[in-house]
N, C-alpha and C positions, 0 to 999 in steps of 0.2 A: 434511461428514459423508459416509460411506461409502453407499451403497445398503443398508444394517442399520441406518442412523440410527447409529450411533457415532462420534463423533470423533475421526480418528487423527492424532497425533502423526509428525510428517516431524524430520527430521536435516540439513537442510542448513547446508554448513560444521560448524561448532562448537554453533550453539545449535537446539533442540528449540522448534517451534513449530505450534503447531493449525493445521491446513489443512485447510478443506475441499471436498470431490473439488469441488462444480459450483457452484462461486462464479465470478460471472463473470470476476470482477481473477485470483482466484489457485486457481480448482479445475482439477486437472489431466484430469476429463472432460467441464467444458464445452463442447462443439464452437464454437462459436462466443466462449467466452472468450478473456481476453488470454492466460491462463497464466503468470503471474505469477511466479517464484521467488523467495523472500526469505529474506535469511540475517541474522545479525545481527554489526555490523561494532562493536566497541567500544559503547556504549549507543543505536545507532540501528540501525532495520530497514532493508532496503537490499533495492534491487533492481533490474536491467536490463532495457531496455526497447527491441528495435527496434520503430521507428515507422513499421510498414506503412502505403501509401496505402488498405488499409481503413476506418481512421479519420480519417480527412483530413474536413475543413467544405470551409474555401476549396482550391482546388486548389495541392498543395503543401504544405498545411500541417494537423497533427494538430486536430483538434475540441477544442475548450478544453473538454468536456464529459471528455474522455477523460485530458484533463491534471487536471483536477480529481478524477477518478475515482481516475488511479495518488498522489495525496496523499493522498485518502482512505484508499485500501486499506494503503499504507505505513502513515500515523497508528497504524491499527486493526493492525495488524503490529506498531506498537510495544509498542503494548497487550497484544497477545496472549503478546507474548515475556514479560510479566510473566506471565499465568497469568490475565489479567482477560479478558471478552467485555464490551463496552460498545460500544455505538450513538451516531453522530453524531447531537448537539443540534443543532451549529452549526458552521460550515467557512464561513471567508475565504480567499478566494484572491485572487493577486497576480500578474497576468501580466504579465513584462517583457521578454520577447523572442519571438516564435513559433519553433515547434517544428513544424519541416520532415519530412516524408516522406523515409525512408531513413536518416535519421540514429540513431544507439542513445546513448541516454539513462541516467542514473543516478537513482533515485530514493532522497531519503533522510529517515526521518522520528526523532523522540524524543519522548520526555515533558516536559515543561516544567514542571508540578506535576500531582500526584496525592492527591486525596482519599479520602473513602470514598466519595460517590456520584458525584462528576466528575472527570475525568482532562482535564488542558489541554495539545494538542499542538500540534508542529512540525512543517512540513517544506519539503523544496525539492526540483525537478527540475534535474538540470545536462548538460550535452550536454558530449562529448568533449576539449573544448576549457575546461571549468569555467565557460563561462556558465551564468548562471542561467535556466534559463526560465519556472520560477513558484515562487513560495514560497508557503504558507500558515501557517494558525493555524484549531486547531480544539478543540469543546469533546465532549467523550464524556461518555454518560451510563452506567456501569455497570450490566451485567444481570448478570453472575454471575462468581465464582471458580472455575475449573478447579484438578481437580488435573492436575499436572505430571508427564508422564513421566518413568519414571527409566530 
């Protein structure tokens, strides 16, 4: 939301998606957020990631907190590009390679099924090379319909 409590509408790429300013994954005046930009690529949210040693756990390698975080905020991107705001029930995550300081990452989520009050998601992180470094599955609980910018 803007500092007026309103929801504004971004254009990145082709599809029109709710961003808001100080979210930490993807508001563009959280000082200390990731900044997140997500565009929508064929039916998934999508978005790049360099992996400053800010969030590093072990030395060298990104905080599995933070990799769980950019699957989250994608899922909830996927969601949004429909026009829906729903809240993580539930989020499994799968980490099968670590994700190293300085390397830039793709992240990328979808819809798997959608109800009226749960939405069931996808996603993966992939580094330069199309390893995988984690994938998940997660359940949203919807709180409300936006209308869509035109």
């Amino acid at each position: 939301m803007t500092e007026s409590g309103k929801v504004q509408f971004v254009a990145p790429m082709t599809q029109k998606i709710l961003q808001y300013d100080h979210c930490f994954a993807c508001g563009s005046t959280n000082k200390k957020g990731l900044k997140l930009k997500f565009f929508q690529e064929n039916d998934q949210a999508v978005a790049e990631f360099d992996c400053p040693s800010d969030y590093e756990g072990y030395s060298g390698l990104i905080h599995g907190g933070i990799i769980a975080l950019l699957m989250d905020e994608a899922m909830a991107h996927a969601i949004i590009n429909q026009g829906v705001i729903a809240v993580t029930a539930q989020m499994h995550t799968h980490y099968r390679n670590p994700m190293k300081t300085g390397c830039k990452v793709k992240v990328s989520a979808w819809i798997k099924v959608a109800k009226t009050r749960t939405i069931q998601t996808a996603a993966h992180i992939e580094d330069a090379d199309g390893t995988i470094i984690a994938s998940g599955e997660a359940i949203y609980i919807v709180v409300e319909k936006v209308p869509q910018a035109e």
